[in-house]
C-alpha positions in Angstrom: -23.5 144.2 127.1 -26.3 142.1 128.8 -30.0 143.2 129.1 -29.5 144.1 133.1 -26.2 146.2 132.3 -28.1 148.4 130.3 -30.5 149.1 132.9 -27.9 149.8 135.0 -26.7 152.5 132.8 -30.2 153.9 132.1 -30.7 153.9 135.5 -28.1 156.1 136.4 -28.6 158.7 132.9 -31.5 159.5 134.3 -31.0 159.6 138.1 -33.7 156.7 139.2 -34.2 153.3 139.4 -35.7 150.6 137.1 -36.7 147.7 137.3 -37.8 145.5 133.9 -39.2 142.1 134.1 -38.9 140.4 130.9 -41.1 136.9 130.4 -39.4 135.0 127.5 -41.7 131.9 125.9 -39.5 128.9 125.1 -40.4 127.7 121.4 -38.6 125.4 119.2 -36.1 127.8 117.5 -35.4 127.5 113.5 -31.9 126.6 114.3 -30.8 128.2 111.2 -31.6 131.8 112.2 -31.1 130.7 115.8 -28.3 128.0 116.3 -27.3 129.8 119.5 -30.7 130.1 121.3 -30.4 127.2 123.8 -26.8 128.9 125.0 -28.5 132.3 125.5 -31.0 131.6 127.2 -29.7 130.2 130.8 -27.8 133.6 131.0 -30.6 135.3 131.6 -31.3 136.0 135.3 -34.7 134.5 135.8 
């Protein structure tokens, strides 16, 4: 489930809206532990 999707479901458990805004800093990843970083990111709704 995606980051906003979860909101969504949050939002409605508790019977009001939010809104999150996440800020992400784009290092270089150890592409060991994070091989998949540079794919993740652009589906993020920034």
């Amino acid at each position: 489930m995606h980051f906003d999707g979860v909101l969504d479901e949050i939002s409605s458990i508790m019977g009001t809206d939010i809104t999150a805004h996440l800020y992400l800093c784009k290092v270089n990843p150890n592409k060991k532990k994070f091989p998949k970083l540079d794919a993740i990111l652009p589906s993020f709704n920034i």
